[in-house]
C-alpha positions as CSV (number, residue, x, y, z in Angstrom):
1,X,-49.5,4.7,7.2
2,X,-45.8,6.1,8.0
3,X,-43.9,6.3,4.9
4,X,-39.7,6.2,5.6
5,X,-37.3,8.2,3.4
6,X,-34.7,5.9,2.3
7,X,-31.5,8.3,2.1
8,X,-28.9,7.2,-1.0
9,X,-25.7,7.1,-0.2
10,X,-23.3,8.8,-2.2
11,X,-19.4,7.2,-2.2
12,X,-16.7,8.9,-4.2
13,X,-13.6,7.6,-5.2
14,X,-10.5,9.8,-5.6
15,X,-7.0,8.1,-7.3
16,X,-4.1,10.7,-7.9
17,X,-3.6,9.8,-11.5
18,X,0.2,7.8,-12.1
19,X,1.2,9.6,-8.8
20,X,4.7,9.1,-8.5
21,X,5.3,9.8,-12.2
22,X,3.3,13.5,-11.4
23,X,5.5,14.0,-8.7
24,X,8.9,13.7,-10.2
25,X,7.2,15.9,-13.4
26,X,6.3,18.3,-10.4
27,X,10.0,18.1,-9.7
28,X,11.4,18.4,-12.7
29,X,9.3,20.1,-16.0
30,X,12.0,18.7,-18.5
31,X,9.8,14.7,-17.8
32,X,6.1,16.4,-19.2
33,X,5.2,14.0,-21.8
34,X,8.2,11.9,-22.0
35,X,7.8,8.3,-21.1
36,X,9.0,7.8,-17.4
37,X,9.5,4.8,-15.1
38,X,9.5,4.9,-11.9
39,X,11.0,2.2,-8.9
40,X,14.0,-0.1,-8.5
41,X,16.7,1.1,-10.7
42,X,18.6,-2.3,-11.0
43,X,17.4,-5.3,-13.0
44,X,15.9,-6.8,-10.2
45,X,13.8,-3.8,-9.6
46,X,10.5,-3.5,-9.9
47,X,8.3,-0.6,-11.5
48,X,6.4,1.6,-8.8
49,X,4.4,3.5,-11.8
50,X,5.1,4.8,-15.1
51,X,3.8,6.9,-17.2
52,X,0.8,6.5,-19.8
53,X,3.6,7.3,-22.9
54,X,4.9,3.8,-21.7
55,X,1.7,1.6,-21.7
56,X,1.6,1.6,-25.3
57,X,4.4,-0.7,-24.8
58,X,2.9,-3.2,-22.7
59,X,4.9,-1.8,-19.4
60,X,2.2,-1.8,-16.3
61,X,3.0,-1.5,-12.4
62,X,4.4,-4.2,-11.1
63,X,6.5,-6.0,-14.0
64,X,10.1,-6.1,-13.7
65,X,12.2,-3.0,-14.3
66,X,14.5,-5.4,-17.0
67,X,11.6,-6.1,-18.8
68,X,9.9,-2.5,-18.9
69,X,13.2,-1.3,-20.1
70,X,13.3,-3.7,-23.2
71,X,9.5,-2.9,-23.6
72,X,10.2,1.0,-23.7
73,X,14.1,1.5,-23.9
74,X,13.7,5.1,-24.6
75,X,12.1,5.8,-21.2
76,X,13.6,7.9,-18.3
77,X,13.9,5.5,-15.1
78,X,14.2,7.0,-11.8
79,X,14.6,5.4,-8.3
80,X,12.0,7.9,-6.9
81,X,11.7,9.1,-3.5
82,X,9.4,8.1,-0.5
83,X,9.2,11.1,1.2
84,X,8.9,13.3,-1.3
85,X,5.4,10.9,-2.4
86,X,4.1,11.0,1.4
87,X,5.0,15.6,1.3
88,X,2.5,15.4,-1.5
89,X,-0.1,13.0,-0.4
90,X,-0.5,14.4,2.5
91,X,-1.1,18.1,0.8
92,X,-4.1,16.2,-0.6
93,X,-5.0,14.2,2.4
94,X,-5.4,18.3,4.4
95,X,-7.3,19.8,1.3
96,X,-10.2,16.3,1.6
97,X,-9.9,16.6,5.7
98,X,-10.6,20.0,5.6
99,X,-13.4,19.8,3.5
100,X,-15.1,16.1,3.6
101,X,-16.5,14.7,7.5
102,X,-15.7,11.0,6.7
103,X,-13.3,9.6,4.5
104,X,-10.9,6.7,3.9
105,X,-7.7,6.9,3.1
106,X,-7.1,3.8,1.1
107,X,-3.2,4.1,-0.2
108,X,-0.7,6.9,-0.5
109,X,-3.1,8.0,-3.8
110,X,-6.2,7.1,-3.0
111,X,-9.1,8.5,-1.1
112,X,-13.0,7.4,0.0
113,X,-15.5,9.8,0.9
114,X,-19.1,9.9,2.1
115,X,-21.1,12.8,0.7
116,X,-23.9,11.2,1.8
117,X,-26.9,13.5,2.7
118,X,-24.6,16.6,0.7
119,X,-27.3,16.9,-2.1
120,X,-29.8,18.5,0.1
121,X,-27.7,21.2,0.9
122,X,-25.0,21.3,-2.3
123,X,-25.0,18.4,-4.7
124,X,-22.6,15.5,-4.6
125,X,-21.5,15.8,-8.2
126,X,-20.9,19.2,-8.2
127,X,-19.5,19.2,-4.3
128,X,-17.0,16.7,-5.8
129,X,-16.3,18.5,-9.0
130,X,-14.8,21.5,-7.1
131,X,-12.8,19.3,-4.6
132,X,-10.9,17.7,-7.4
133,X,-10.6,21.4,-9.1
134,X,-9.0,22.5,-5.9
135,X,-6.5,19.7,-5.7
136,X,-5.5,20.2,-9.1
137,X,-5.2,24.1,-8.5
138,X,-3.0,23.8,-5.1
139,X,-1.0,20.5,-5.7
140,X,-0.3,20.3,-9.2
141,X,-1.2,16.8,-9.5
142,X,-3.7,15.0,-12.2
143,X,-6.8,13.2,-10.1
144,X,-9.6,11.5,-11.5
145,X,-12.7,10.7,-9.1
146,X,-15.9,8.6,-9.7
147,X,-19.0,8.8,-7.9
148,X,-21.7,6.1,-7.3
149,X,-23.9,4.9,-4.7
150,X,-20.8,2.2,-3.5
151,X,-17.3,2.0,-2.9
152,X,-16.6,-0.5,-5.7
153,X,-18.6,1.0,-8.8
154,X,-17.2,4.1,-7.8
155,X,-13.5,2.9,-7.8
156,X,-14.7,1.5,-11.0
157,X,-16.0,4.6,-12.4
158,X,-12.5,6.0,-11.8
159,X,-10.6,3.6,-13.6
160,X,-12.8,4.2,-16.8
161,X,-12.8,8.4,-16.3
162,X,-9.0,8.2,-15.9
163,X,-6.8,9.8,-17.3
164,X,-7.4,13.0,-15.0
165,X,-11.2,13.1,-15.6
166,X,-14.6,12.6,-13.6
167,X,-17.5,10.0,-14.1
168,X,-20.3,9.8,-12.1
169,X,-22.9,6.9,-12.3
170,X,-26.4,7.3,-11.1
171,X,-28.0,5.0,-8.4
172,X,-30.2,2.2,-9.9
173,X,-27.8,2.4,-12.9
174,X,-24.9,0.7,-11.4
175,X,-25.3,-2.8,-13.0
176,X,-25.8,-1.0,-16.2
177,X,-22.9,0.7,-16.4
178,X,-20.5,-2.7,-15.1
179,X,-22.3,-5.0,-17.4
180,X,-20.4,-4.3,-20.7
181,X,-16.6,-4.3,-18.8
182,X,-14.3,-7.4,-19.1
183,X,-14.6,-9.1,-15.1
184,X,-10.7,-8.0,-14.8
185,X,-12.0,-4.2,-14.0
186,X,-13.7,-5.8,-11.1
187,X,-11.5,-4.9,-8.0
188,X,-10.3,-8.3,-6.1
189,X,-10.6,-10.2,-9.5
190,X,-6.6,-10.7,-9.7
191,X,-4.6,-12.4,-12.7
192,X,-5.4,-16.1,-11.0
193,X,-8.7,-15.4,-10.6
194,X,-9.4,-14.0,-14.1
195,X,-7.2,-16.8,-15.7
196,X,-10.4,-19.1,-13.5
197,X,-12.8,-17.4,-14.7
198,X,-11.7,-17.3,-18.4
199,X,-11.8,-21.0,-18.2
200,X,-14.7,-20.8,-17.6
201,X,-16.2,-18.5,-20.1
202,X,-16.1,-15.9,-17.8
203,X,-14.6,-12.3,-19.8
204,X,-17.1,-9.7,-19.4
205,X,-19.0,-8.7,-16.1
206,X,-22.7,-9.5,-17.9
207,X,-21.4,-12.6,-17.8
208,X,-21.5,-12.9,-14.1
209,X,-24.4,-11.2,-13.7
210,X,-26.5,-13.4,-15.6
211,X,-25.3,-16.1,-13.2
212,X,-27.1,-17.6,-10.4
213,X,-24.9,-16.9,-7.3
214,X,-24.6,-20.4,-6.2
215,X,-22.9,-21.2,-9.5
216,X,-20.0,-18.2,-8.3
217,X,-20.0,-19.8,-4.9
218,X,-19.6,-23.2,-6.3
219,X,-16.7,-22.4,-8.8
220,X,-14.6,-19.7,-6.2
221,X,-15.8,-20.3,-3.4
222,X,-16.8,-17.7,-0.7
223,X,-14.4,-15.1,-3.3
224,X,-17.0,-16.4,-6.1
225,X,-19.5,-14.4,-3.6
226,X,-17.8,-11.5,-3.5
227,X,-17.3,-11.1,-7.1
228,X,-20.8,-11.5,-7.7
229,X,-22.2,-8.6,-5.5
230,X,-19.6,-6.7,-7.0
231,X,-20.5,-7.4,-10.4
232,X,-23.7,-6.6,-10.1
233,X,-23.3,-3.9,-8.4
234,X,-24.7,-4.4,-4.5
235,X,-21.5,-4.8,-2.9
236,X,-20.9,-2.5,-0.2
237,X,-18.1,-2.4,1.7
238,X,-18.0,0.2,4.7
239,X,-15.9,3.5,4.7
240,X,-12.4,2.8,7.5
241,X,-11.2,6.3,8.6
242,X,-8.5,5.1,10.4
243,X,-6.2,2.1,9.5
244,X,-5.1,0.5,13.3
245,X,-1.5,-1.1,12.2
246,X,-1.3,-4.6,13.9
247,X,1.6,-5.0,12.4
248,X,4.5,-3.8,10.9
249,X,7.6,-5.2,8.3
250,X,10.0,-4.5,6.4
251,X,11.8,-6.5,3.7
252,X,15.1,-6.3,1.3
253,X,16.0,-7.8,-2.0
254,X,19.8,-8.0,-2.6
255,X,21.9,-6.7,-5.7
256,X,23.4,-9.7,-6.2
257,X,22.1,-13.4,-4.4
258,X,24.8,-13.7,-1.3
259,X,25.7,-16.2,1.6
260,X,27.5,-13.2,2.9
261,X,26.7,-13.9,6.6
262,X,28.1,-10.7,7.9
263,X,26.2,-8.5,5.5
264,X,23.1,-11.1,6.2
265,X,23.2,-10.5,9.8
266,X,24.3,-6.7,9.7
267,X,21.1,-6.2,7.2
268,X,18.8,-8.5,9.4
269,X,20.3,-6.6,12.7
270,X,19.6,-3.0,11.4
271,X,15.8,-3.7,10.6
272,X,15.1,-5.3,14.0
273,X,16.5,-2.1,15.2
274,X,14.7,0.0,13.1
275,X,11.1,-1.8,13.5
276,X,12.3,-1.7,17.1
277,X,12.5,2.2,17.2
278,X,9.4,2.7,15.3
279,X,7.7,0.6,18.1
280,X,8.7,3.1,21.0
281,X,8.2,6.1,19.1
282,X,4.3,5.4,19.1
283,X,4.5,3.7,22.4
284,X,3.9,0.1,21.2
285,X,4.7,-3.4,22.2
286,X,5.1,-6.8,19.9
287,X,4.6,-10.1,20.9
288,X,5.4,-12.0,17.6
289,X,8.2,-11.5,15.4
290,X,9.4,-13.4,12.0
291,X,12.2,-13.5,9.8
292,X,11.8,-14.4,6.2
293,X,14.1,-15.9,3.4
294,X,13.8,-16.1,0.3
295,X,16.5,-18.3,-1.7
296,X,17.7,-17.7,-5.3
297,X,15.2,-20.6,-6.7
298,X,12.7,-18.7,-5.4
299,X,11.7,-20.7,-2.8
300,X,10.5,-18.6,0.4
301,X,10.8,-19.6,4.0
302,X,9.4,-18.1,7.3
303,X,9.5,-18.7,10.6
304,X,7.8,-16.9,13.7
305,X,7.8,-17.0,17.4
306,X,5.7,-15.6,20.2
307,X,7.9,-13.8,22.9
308,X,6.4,-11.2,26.0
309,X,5.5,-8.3,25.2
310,X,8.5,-5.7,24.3
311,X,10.0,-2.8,22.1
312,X,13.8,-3.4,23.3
313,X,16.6,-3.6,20.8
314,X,18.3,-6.1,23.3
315,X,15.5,-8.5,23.7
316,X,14.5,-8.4,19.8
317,X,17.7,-8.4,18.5
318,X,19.1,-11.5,19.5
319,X,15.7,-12.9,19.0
320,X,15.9,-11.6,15.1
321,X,19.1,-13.2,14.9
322,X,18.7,-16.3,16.5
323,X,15.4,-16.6,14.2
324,X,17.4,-16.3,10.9
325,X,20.3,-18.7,11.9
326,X,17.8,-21.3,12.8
327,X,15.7,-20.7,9.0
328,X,19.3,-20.6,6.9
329,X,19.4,-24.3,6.7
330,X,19.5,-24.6,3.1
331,X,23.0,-22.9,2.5
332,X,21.8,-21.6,-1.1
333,X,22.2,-18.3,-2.1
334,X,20.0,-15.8,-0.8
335,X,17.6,-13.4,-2.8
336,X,15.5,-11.6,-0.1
337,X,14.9,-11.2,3.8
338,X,12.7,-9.4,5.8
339,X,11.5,-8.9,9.2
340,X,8.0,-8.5,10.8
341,X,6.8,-8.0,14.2
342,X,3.0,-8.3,14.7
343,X,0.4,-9.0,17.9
344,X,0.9,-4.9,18.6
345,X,-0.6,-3.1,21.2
346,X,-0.4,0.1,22.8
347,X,1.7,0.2,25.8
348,X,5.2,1.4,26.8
349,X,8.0,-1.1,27.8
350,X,8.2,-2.3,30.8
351,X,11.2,-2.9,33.0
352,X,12.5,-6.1,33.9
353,X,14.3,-5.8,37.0
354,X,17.0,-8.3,36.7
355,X,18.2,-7.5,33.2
356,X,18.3,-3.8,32.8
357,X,19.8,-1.4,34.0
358,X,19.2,2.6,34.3
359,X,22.4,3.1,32.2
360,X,20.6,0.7,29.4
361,X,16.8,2.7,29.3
362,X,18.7,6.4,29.4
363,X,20.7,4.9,26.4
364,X,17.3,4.2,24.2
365,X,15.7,7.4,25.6
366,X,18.8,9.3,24.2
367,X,19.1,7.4,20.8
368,X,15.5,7.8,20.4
369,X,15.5,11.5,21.2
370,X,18.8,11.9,18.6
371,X,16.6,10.2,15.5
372,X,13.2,12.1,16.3
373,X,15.7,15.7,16.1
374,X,18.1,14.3,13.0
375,X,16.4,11.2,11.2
376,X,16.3,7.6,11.8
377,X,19.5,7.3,10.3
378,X,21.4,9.1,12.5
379,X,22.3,7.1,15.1
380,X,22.7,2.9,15.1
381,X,24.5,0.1,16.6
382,X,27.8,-0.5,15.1
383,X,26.2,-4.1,14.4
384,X,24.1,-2.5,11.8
385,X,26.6,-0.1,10.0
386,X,26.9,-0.6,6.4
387,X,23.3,-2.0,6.0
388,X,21.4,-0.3,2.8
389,X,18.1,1.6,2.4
390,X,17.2,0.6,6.1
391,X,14.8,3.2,7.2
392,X,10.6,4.0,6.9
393,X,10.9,7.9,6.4
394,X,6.7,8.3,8.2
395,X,5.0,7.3,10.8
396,X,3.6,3.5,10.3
397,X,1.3,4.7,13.1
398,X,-0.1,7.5,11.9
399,X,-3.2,5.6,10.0
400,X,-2.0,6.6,6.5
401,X,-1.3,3.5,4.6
402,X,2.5,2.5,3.6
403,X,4.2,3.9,0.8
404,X,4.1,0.6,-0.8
405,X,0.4,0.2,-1.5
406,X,0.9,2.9,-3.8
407,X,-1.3,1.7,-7.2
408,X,-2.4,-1.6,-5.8
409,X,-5.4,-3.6,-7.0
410,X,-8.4,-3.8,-3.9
């Protein structure tokens, strides 16, 4: 009789503790233990991340930057800085690829690694120990890190180790260790879903365990199965190394509500252009773009088309345009609009013989080459002068997640 050793994986979890807030204190020393938000300055702002001297106050990622300030009036609020957030994750993102052969990076502050197979040669929990030692010795920055047998009880782990501390939970434990936690630390279990289950009785993960999975299914659907696994521990969910972009948007909320057509059309103009450039500059193509609205009520509106396959200016453009003239029906004042261009594939654009011209391809080969060598700022169409914080500052092909996802819920 063969006998077959099973090997146990080993997933851990890394989340750069209130990142953007341990950047700016990186910055500047004066913000060490002073209560600090961080994200859209104005009331319509929203907060990026704040610091743990402001939780006591009810503020959390997310809320409005008018109500954190009521909450906390004596914080420090700064606008914050892309770029300077994607310089340091990707100090961190060299120190885990130099050192880890798989992982995931999930957001600008959070990482996935297999150490599978590692204790037979080092030890996970010590292997993973002196990783976050070293990226608290070269960067600076706080990180906490859990370690389990799963993606999911090992993000889990983190969230209970945190602030800037380790937890690591042993295989054949992990529904031990979940059991006593209210359902909301359960990642995918958002404020609607946890306002469902409280309805139904449902605060603490035992809860769920002790269920019959049917019950889950029946009540949430296929997201009732989901939770379920999780909760109890068997969920697995695969390592991605590399995050393949099928699309790509970008979006902006106005000062004040306008029916400023000019500054609707320059704003709307200057992201096609600037979605348009990011497209050539990794040799891609779209064949779907949108343009959303959103109206001061709230209310949002989209609309999409399907077009050939392109990464023109002169093509999208007027598409772009003609998109949002034919969505503005309502005539109310508007709150939001964004772009998006999706379908994308790998290819370089192709010339259409009756349209353009060689005067009209040495013209994008020269813009182009003048925002690679001086910023994507640098040069635009006079149509999109005096458009606002229009620009991406990385690579949205590079396979590092946006900016954006910074401190998001899985």
């Amino acid at each position: 009789m063969e006998f077959v050793l099973m090997k146990t994986e080993s997933i851990l979890h890394l989340d750069l503790d209130t990142f953007f807030v341990s950047c700016e204190r990186l910055t500047d020393s004066k913000l060490l233990k002073r209560p600090l938000l961080v994200g859209g300055i104005g009331d319509r702002g929203v907060v990026a991340a704040c610091s743990y001297e402001t939780r006591k106050f009810g503020v959390h990622s997310g809320m409005s930057m008018k109500l954190a300030r009521q909450l906390c009036p004596e914080a420090t609020v700064i606008k914050g800085d892309s770029s300077t957030y994607t310089k340091h994750s990707q100090l961190v993102t060299e120190i885990i690829k130099e050192r880890v052969p798989v992982f995931e990076k999930a957001s600008i502050d959070e990482f996935y690694a297999d150490l599978t197979g590692m204790d037979q040669f080092f030890g996970t929990y010590k292997f993973a120990t002196e990783l976050r030692n070293t990226i608290i010795k070269e960067t600076g920055l706080p990180i906490s890190f859990g370690l389990s047998s799963n993606k999911i009880v090992s993000k889990v782990a983190t969230g209970e180790a945190k602030p800037n501390n380790q937890m690591r939970v042993d295989t054949g434990l992990e529904k031990q260790f979940l059991a006593p936690l209210s359902i909301q630390k359960i990642p995918s279990v958002g404020t609607k879903t946890y306002q469902t289950l409280r309805n139904l009785g449902i605060t603490k993960v035992h809860i769920v365990q002790e269920m019959p999975l049917e019950m889950m299914v029946s009540a949430l659907g296929k997201h009732g199965q989901t939770i379920w696994r999780r909760a109890n521990g068997i969920d697995r969910p695969p390592l991605i190394p590399f995050h393949e972009r099928k699309s790509i948007s970008t979006e902006r909320t106005f000062t004040k509500d306008t029916t400023n057509m000019v500054q609707l059309r320059t704003t709307i103009t200057a992201m096609a252009e600037n979605l348009a450039y990011q497209l050539r500059r990794a040799d891609k193509l779209t064949a779907c773009i949108a343009v959303r609205v959103r109206y001061s009520d709230f209310q949002t509106y989209s609309k999409q088309i399907k077009i050939p396959y392109t990464s023109a200016d002169h093509i999208l453009i007027p598409k772009i345009v003609e998109l949002f003239e034919r969505l503005y029906e309502r005539r109310l004042l508007i709150r939001l609009v964004g772009v998006k261009f999706s379908d994308i594939v790998t290819g370089n654009y192709q010339i259409n013989l009756f349209d353009d011209t060689e005067e009209m391809l040495s013209l994008y080969n020269a813009m182009d080459h003048i925002r690679k060598k001086y910023g994507e700022k640098s040069i635009m169409r006079a149509t999109s002068m005096g458009a606002k914080t229009i620009g991406r500052f990385h690579n949205p092909f590079s396979g590092e997640p946006p900016t954006i996802l910074a401190h998001r819920k899985q």
